[in-house]
C-alpha positions as CSV (number, residue, x, y, z in Angstrom):
1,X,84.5,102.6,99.3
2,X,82.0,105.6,98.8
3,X,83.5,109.2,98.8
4,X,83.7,110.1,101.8
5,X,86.2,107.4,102.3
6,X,83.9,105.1,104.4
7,X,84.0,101.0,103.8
8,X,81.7,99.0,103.1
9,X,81.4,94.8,102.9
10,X,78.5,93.2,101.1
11,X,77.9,89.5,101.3
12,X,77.7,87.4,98.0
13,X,74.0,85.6,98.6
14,X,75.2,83.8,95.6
15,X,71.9,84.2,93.6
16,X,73.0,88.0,91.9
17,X,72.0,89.3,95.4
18,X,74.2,91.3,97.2
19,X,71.5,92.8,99.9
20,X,73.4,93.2,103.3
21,X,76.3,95.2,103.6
22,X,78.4,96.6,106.8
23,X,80.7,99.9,107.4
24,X,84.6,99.5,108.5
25,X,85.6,102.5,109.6
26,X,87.1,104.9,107.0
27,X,90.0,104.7,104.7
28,X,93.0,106.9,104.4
29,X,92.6,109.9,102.3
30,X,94.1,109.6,98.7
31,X,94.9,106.2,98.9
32,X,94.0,103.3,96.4
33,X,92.0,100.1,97.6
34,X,94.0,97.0,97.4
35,X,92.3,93.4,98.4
36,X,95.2,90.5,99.0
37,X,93.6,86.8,98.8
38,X,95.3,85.2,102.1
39,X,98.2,86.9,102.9
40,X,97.2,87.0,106.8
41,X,96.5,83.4,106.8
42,X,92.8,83.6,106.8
43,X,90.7,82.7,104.3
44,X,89.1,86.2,103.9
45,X,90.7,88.9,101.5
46,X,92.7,91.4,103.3
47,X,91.7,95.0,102.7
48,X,95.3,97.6,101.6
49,X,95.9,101.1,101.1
50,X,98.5,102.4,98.4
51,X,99.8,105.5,98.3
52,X,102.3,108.1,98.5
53,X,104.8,105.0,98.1
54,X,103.5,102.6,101.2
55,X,101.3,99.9,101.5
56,X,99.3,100.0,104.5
57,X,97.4,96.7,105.8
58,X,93.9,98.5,106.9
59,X,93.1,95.6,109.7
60,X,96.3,95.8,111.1
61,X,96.6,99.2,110.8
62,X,100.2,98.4,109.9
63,X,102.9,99.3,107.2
64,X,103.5,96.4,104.8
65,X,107.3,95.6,104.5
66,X,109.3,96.6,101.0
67,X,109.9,99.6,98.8
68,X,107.3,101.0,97.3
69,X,108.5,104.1,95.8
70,X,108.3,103.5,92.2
71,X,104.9,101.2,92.6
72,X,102.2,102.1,90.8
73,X,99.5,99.2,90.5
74,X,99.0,96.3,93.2
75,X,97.2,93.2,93.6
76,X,97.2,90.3,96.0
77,X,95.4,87.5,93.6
78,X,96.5,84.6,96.3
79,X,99.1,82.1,97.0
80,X,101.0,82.2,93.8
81,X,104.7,80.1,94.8
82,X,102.1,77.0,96.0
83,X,103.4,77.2,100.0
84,X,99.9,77.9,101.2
85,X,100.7,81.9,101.8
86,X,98.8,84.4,100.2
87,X,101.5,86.8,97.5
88,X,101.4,90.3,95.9
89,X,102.4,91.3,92.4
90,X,103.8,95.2,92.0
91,X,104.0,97.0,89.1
92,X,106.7,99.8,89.1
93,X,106.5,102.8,86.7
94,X,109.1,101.2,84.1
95,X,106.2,98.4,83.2
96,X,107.9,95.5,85.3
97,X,105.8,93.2,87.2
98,X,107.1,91.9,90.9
99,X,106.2,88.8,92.6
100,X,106.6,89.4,96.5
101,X,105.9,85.8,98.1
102,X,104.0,86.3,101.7
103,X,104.7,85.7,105.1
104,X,101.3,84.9,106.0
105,X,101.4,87.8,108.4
106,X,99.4,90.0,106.7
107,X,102.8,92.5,106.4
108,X,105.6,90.7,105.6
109,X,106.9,89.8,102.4
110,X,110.1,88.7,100.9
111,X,112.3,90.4,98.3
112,X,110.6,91.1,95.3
113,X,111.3,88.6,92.7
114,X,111.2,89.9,88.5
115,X,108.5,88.4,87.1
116,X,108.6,90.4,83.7
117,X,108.3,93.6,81.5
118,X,106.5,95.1,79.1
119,X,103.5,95.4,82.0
120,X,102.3,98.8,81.3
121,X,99.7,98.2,79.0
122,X,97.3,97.3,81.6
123,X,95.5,99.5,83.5
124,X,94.2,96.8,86.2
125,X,95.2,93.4,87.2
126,X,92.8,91.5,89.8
127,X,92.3,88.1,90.8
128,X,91.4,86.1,93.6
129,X,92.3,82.4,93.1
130,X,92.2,79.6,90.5
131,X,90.0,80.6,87.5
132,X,90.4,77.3,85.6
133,X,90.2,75.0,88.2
134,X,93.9,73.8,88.3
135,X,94.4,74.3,92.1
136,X,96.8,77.5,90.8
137,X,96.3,81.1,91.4
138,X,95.6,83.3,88.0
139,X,95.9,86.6,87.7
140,X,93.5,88.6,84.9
141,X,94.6,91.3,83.3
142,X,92.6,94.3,82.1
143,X,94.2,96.4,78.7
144,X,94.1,100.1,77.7
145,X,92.6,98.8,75.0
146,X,89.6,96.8,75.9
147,X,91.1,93.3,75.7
148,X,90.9,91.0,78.8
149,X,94.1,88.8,79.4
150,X,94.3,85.6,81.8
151,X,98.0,84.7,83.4
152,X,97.5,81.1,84.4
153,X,99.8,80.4,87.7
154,X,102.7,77.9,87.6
155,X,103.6,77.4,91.2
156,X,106.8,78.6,90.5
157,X,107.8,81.8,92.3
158,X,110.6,82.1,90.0
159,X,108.1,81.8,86.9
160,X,104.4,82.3,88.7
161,X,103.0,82.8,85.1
162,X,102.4,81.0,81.7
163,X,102.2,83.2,78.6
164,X,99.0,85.7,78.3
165,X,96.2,84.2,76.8
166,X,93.1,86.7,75.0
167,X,89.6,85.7,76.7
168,X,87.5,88.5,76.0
169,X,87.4,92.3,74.2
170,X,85.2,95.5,74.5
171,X,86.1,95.7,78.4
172,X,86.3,99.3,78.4
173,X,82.5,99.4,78.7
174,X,83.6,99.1,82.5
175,X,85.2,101.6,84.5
176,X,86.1,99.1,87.6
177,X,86.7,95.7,87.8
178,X,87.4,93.5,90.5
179,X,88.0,90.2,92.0
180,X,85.4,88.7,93.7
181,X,86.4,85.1,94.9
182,X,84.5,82.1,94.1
183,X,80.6,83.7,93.7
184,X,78.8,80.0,93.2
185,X,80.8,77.9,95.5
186,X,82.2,75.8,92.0
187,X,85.5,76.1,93.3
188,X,86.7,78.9,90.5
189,X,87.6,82.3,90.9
190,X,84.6,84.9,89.3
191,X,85.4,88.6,88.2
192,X,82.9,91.5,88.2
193,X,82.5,94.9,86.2
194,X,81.0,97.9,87.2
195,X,79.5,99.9,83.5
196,X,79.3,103.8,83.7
197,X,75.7,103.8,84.7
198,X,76.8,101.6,88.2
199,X,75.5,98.5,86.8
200,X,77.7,95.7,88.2
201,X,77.9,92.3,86.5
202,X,79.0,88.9,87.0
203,X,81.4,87.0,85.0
204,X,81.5,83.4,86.4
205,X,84.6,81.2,86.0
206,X,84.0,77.8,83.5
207,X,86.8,76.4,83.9
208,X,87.2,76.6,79.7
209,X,89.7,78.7,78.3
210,X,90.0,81.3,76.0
211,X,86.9,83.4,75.3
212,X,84.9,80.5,77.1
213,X,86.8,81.0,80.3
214,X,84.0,83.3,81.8
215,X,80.1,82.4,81.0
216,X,77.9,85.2,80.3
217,X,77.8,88.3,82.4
218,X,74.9,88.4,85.0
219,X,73.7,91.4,86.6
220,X,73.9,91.5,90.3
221,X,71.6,93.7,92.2
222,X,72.3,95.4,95.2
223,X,70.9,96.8,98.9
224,X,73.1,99.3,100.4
225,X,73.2,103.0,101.2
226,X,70.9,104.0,98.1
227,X,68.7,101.3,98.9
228,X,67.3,98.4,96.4
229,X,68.8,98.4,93.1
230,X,70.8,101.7,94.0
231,X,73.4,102.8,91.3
232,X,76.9,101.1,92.2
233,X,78.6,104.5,91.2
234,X,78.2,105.4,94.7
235,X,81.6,103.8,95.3
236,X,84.6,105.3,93.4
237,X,86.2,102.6,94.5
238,X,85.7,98.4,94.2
239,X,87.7,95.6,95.1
């Protein structure tokens, strides 16, 4: 999303290329770009707004269901409870993460579900599938202080997570990351990173763990409305 508020989609080539790109209209003023992994039963990512305590489904041009008051970070990394339905996880402002299991609608969603505290020390959580290669979603987790966290999925909507697990450091070098799907068509979940020069790179999922989890970082170029190899700063926002 550029500043004037205006989308725009560009298509993984899955060679580092990302050379076409289309407009979608423009998004509402002072609100924060969300994508959810399958919650309208599709296989593409849904595109939300967040703000001012609602959750808007962009498509549908419709509210999503729950209180949002006291939210203050979003993601939709996929079908996290293992019924085929695309989920979001909320973080309110007291650090506690909530699991809200989808409808497959696009704007329904069940009761939030406590998944834990202690949340707050992240200032971005993405994903967009299985990382590892498990058939689970995971959810990555971004620090204040640099380090990168993975949250493997269980299944269990009652316990969606296993226990944090450190796979990288230094990610503060990036001032956006996002979830980006499955980039090389190996069936696991990539992440990119966007530096404060608007280089974006590509971290590609192994299937390892730890700090083998992602292989090294590949730059991706880009054709959009700067041209070839414009800056990827022209886009406050990335999802």
């Amino acid at each position: 999303m550029n500043a004037a508020g205006e989308l725009y989609f560009h298509d993984n080539r899955s060679d580092g290329l990302y050379p076409s790109y289309e407009t979608s209209g423009t998004f509402p003023a002072g609100r924060k770009l969300v994508t959810a992994a399958g919650i309208d039963g599709s296989n593409q990512a849904a595109v939300l707004a967040f703000g001012g305590g609602q959750l808007t489904n962009v498509k549908k041009n419709a509210l999503v269901s729950g209180d949002f008051s006291t939210t203050n970070l979003v993601a939709g990394p996929g079908d996290l409870t293992g019924d085929g339905r695309g989920d979001l996880v909320t973080r309110d402002t007291a650090g506690v993460l909530w699991l809200r299991a989808g409808s497959g609608n696009g704007t329904g969603f069940a009761a939030p579900v406590r998944v834990g505290s202690g949340w707050g020390t992240y200032k971005a959580l993405v994903g967009s599938g299985d990382v590892n290669g498990d058939s689970r979603t995971d959810l990555i987790a971004q620090a204040t202080d640099g380090n990168l966290y993975i949250y493997r999925g269980t299944g269990s909507a009652t316990a969606p997570f296993t226990s944090r697990q450190l796979i990288g450091s230094g990610w503060n070098t990036y001032n956006a990351i996002a979830a980006s799907g499955d980039q090389n068509g190996d069936g696991r979940a990539d992440i990119v990173g966007r530096d404060s020069s608007g280089k974006m790179y590509v971290y590609l999922g192994t299937g390892g763990s730890g700090t083998a989890t992602f292989a090294a970082r590949k730059a991706i170029a880009t054709y959009g409305p700067n041209g070839a190899g414009g800056s990827w700063n022209v886009y406050p926002q990335i999802g």
